[in-house]
N, C-alpha and C positions, 0 to 999 in steps of 0.2 A: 378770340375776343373782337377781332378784328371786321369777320363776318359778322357777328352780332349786331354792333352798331350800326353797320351798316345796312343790315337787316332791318333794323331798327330805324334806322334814319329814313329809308324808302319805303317803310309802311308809313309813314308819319308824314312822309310827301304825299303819296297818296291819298289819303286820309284827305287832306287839306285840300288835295287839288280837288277829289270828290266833291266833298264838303261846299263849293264855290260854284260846279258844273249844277248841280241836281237845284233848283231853286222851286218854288212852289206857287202856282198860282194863287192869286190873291184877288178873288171875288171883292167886286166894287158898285158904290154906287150908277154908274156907266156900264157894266156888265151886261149885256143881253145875248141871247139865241138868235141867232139871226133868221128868219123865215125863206123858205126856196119855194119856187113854182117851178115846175119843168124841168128841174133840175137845177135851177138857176140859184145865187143866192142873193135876194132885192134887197139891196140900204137904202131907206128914206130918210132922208136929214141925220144920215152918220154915215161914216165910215167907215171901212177895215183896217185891223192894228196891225193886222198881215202884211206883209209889203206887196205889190201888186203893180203888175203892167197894163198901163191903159193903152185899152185896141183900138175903142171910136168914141164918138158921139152919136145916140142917135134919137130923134125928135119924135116925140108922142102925135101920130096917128091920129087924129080928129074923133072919135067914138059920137054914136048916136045921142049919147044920154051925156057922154063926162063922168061918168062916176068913178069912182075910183079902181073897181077893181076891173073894168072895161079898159081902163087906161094901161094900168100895170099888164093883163093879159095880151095886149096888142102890141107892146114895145118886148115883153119875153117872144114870142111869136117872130117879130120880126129881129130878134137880137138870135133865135135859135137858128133861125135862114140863114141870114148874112154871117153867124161870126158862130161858127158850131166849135169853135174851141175856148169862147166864152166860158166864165165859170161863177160873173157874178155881175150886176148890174146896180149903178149908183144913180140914184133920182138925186136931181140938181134941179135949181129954179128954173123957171122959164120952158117947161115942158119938155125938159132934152134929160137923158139917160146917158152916162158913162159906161160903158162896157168896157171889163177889165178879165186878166188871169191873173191866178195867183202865182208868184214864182214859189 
């Protein structure tokens, strides 16, 4: 009887502890795919929910035209040179890019 319960008692831990481990993502408003160039992955005006180590700063390249995606190409370009263990690239004001990894 004694096994039993106790049997008994540690599946029912288990159970509970599962039960609390296993959680389910939960699609929101904020939710998106984030887009990659080069392998990279570009946040414009958001961030990662990931936690994440920032490497540099590094400042948008002057381009012929300005357009956008002249801009973005030139700071991946120069983020894949200088920091090749980069894994994601955050657009801030003022023309400068944060380069980060993810832990």
């Amino acid at each position: 009887m004694k096994k039993l319960m106790t049997g008994l008692l540690l599946g029912i831990t288990i159970t509970f502890l599962i039960s609390f481990t296993v959680s389910e993502y939960v699609v929101s408003k904020q939710t998106a795919n984030v887009e990659q160039k080069s392998g990279l992955y570009i946040f414009t005006q958001s961030k990662p929910v990931m936690q994440y180590e920032y490497i540099a700063t590094v400042k948008s390249g002057m381009t012929a035209s300005g357009y956008y995606d002249e801009v973005i190409n030139s700071i991946v370009r120069k983020v894949k040179k200088d920091y090749p263990t980069a894994d994601a690239i955050i657009f801030v004001p003022n023309a400068e890019a944060e380069v980060i990894k993810f832990k």
